[in-house]
C-alpha positions in Angstrom: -4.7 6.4 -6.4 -1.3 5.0 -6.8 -0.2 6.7 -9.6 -1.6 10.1 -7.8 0.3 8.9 -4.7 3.9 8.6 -6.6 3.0 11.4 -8.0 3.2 13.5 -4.7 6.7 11.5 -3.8 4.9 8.5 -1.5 7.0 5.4 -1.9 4.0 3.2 -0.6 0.2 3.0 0.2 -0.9 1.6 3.4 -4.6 1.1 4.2 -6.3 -1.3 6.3 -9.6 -3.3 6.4 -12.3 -5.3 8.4 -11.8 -9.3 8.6 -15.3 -9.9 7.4 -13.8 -8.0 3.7 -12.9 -11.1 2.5 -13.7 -9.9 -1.5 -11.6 -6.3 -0.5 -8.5 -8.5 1.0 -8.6 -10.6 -1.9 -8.2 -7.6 -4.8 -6.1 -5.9 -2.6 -3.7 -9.0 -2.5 -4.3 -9.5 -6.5 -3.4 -5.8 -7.0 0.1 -6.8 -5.2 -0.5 -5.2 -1.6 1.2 -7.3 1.3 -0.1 -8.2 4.9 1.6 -6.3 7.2 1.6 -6.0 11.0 -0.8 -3.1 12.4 0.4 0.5 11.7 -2.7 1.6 14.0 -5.4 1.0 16.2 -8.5 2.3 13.8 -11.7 0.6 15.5 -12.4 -1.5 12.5 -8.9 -2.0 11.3 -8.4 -6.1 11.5 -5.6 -6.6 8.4 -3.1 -4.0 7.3 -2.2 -4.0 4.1 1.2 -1.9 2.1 2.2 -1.5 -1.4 5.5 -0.3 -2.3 5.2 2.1 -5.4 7.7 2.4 -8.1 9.6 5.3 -9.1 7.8 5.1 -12.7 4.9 3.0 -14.1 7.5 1.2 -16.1 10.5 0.6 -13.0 9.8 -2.1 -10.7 12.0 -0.1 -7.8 10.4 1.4 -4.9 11.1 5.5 -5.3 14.1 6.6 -3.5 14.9 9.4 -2.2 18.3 11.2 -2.6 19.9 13.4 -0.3 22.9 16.0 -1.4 
């Protein structure tokens, strides 16, 4: 997913989850995806969760975007 996602020039993922997903909260945070305040009001959205996506597998920068 992240790797089709910088692909298509995202510079994060966002997604968001139930508070009863303890086990999805805790790969999400082991798979380096940060708590973040709500980006919506989804009915069973209860954490919010963002990843910023390097450029390349092998840059630890968040793509940027260059304007001429």
């Amino acid at each position: 997913m992240e790797e089709t996602a910088r692909a298509a020039g995202a510079d994060r993922i966002r997604l968001d989850t139930r508070d009863d997903l303890i086990e999805a909260r805790a790969l999400y945070a082991r798979h380096g995806y940060v708590e973040i305040p709500a980006y919506n009001a989804g009915r069973y959205a209860e954490h919010w969760f963002e990843k910023l996506l390097p450029s390349r597998v092998d840059d630890g920068e968040p793509a940027r975007y260059i304007k001429n």
